[in-house]
N, C-alpha and C positions, 0 to 999 in steps of 0.2 A: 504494500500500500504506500505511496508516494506521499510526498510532505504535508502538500497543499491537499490532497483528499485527507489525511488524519487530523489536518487542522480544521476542515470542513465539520467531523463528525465532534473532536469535540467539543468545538463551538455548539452545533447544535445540543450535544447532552448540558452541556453548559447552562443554555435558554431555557431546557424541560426542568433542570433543575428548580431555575428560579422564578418556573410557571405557578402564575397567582392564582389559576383556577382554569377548571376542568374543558371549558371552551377552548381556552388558550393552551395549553398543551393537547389538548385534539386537531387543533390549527399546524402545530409543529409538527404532530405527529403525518397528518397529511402533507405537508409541503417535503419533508423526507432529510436526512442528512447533506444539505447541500446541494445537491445534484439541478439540474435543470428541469424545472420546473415542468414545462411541456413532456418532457420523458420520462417520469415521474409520477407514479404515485399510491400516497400510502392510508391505511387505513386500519385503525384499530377494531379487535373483535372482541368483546368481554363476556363471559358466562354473567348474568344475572336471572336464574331461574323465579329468584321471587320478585323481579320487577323494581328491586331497590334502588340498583346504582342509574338506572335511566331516571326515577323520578329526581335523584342527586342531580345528575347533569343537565335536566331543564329547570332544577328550583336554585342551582349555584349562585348563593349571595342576592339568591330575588333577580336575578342573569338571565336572560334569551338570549339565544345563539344562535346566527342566520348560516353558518358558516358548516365546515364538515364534521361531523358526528361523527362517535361510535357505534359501531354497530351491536347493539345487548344481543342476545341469543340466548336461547333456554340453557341449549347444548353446543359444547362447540364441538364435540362430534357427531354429532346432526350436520353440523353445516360443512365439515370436511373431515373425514371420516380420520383422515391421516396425524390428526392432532392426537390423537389417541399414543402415538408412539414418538411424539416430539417431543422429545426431553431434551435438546441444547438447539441452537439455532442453526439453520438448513438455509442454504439456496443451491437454484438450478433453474432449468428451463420451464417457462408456466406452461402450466399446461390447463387448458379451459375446463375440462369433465372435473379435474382435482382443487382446483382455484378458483373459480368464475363466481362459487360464492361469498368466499371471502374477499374477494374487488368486484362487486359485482356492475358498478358500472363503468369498468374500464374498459376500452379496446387496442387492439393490439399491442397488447403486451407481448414481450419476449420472454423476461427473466424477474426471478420472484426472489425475495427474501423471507422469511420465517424466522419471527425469535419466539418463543414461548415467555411467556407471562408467567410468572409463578411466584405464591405467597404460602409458605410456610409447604412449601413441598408438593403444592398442587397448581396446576394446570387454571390460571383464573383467567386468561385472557390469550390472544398472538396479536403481536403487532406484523404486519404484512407491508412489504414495499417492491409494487414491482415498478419494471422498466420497458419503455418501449425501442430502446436502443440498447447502449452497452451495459452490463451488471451495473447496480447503482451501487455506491461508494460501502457501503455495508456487506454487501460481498466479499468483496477484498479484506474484509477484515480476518484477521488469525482470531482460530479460536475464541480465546483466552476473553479478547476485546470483545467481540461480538457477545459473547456470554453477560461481560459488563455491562453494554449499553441494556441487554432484556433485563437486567438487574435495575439498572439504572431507570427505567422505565417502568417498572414492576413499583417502586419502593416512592418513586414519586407520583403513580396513581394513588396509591393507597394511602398519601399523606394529605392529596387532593380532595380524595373522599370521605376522608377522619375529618377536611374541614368544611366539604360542604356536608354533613351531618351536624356542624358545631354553627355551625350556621343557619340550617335551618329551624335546627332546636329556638333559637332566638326569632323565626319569621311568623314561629306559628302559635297563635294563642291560648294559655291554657286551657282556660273558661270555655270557648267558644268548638276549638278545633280545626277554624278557620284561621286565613292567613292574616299579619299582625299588621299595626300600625309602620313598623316599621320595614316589612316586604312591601306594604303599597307604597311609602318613599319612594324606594329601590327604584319600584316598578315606573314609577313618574317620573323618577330619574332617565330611565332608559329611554321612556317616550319622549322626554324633550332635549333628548341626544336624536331619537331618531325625527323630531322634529328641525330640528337645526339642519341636519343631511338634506331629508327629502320633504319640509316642509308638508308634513302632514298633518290630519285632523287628531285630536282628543279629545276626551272629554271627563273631568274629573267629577262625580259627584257623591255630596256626603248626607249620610240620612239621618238623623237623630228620632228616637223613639220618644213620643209625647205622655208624658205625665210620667214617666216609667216608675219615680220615686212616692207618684204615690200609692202603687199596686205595690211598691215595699214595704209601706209605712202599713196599707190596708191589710195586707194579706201576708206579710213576711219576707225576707230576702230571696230564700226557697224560688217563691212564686214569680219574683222579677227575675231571677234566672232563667226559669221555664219561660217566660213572656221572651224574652230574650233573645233565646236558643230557637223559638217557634217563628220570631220575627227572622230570624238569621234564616232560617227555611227557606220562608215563605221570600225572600229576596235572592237567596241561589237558584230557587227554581224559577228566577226572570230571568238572570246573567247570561251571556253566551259563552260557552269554550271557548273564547279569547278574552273576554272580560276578567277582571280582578275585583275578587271580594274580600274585603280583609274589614277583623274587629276594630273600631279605631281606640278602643277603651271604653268604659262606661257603658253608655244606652248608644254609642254613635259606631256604624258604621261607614263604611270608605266603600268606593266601586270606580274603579278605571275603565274606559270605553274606550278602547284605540280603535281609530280609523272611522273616529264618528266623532260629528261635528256638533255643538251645545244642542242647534234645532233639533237634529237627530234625535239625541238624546230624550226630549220630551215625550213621546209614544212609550218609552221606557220609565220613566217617569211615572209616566199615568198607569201605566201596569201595575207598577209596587205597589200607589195608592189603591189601586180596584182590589189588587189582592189581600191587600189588608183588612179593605171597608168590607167587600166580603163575608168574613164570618170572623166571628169572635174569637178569643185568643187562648188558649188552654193553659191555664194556669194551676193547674193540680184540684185533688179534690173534689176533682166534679165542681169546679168553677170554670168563668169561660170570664174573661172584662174584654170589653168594644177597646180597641188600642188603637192609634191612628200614627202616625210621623212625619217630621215635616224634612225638607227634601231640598237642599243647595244647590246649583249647578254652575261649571266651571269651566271654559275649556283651557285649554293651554295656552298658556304666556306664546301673544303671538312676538316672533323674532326672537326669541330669547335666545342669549349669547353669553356665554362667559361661563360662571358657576352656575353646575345643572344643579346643585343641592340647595341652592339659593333659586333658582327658578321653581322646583318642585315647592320649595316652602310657600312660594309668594302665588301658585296654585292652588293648594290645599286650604290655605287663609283664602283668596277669594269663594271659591265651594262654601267654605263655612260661614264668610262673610253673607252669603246668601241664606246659607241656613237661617241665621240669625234674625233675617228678615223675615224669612218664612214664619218662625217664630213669632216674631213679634205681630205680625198680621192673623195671629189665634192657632199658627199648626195645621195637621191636616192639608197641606198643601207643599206647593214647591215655588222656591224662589229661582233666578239667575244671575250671575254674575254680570255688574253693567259691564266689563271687558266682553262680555258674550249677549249681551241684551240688544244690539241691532240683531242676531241671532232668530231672538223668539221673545214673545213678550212672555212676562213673571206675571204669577197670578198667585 
């Protein structure tokens, strides 16, 4: 292996080392040790039969990632039979019947690479790098090295993964079950990165649950918790699978709307309230109280530039800043933020 290729490879272990999270090192891990990009490429396979390390890799630090993924597999000999007997790392000639799942959208490949993944003795993962020209720089390695970098790779997923578990321990709420005040940040964070890029729509809003302290005072803490828990329901089953519902504390919840604009957002709006007004509230006991909430709306800081943690804030203050009006016009209803009120009129 020649200078400038060993200096390629451990540059790259170098980078996975001081990968901050799991998007980012599945980035490195695709783009390959060095090699030319066009010739090039690589892809991680990870056994997760009970579906753990994938919900890791889309909830990383409250993280969406547009970019290349691992691939989770129940088995990963299901997907290529021959991992079964991979104990050190392997290249040679790809060959499509044996490999085509493990890169499954690559074409014309030549030459593959195989390291085995292993944590405490077992088989958790293969990193795979093929080529569509000469061996890629990983080939050429002796032994010894090759064995390193699957080492090297092995020991820094698993440190990846130790911290998006310590991490999402903190996104998600005790009480509730649902996601926290401080994943919806995150989350608003991201959208007004991805608004800055591609100048797209949001939509933040926040729901506060009406009287809630006095079905404490009436009927005990108990029963505001069940009112609570019932309201949190009855609001997940609006959301869509791209929306964000997270506890905000207390009686208030948070909802992120990407790719919808304040107007939007009203139809959605009126749903919560109808589903609320609907039918009474189960608060234990064979009691039911009528509970209503009042309803903020916010879109995103248009042009925002600079500190996204400081734009997220000065969103989530408008949302509530509408709250507040909603409130104070009796509850039961939904305000807008006047940044979003040529939008849609507030009522």
């Amino acid at each position: 292996m020649d200078g400038i290729a060993q200096g390629r490879v451990l540059a790259w272990m170098h980078a996975m080392l001081l990968a901050e999270s799991l998007p980012a090192f599945a980035g490195l891990a695709a783009q390959g040790a060095g090699d030319a990009a066009e010739s090039t490429v690589g892809a991680l396979v990870l056994a997760d039969p009970g579906h753990e390390l994938r919900a890791l890799m889309h909830g990383d630090g409250g993280t969406r990632f547009d970019g290349p993924l691992p691939a989770f597999v129940d088995s990963l000999v299901g997907v290529a039979p021959q991992c079964a007997a991979l104990h050190a790392p392997w290249s040679g000639e790809y060959r499509a019947a044996d490999h085509a799942l493990l890169l499954p959208e690559a074409v014309g490949l030549r030459h593959i690479v195989m390291l085995p993944l292993q944590r405490r003795g077992q088989l958790v993962g293969v990193y795979c790098l093929g080529s569509r020209t000469a061996p890629p720089a990983l080939a050429s390695l002796d032994p010894p090295w090759a064995a390193q970098v699957a080492a090297t790779m092995a020991a820094t997923l698993e440190r990846l993964f130790d911290r998006a578990r310590l991490l999402r321990s903190g996104m998600t709420d005790p009480l509730t079950g649902w996601q926290s005040r401080r994943y919806l940040h995150a989350r608003l964070c991201e959208e007004i990165a991805r608004n800055q890029r591609h100048a797209t729509f949001a939509t933040c809003i926040v729901v506060d649950i009406d009287h809630l302290r006095a079905v404490n005072e009436r009927h005990g803490q108990p029963a505001g918790d069940r009112a609570l828990l019932e309201i949190g329901t009855r609001l997940e089953a609006q959301v869509r699978s791209s929306d964000t519902l997270a506890h905000l504390g207390g009686d208030q919840f948070g909802v992120l709307l990407p790719a919808t604009a304040a107007a939007q957002a009203v139809p959605f709006v009126e749903r919560i309230l109808a589903a609320l007004r609907a039918a009474p509230v189960e608060i234990g006991t064979g009691t039911a109280a009528a509970i209503t909430v009042s309803i903020g709306i916010a879109s995103a800081p248009a042009g925002a530039t600079g500190d996204r943690k400081a734009a997220a804030d000065q969103w989530l203050a408008e949302a509530e800043g509408a709250l507040h009006r909603a409130k104070r016009r009796g509850g039961n209803g939904w305000e807008i933020s006047s940044a979003a009120a040529t939008s849609a009129p507030g009522r």
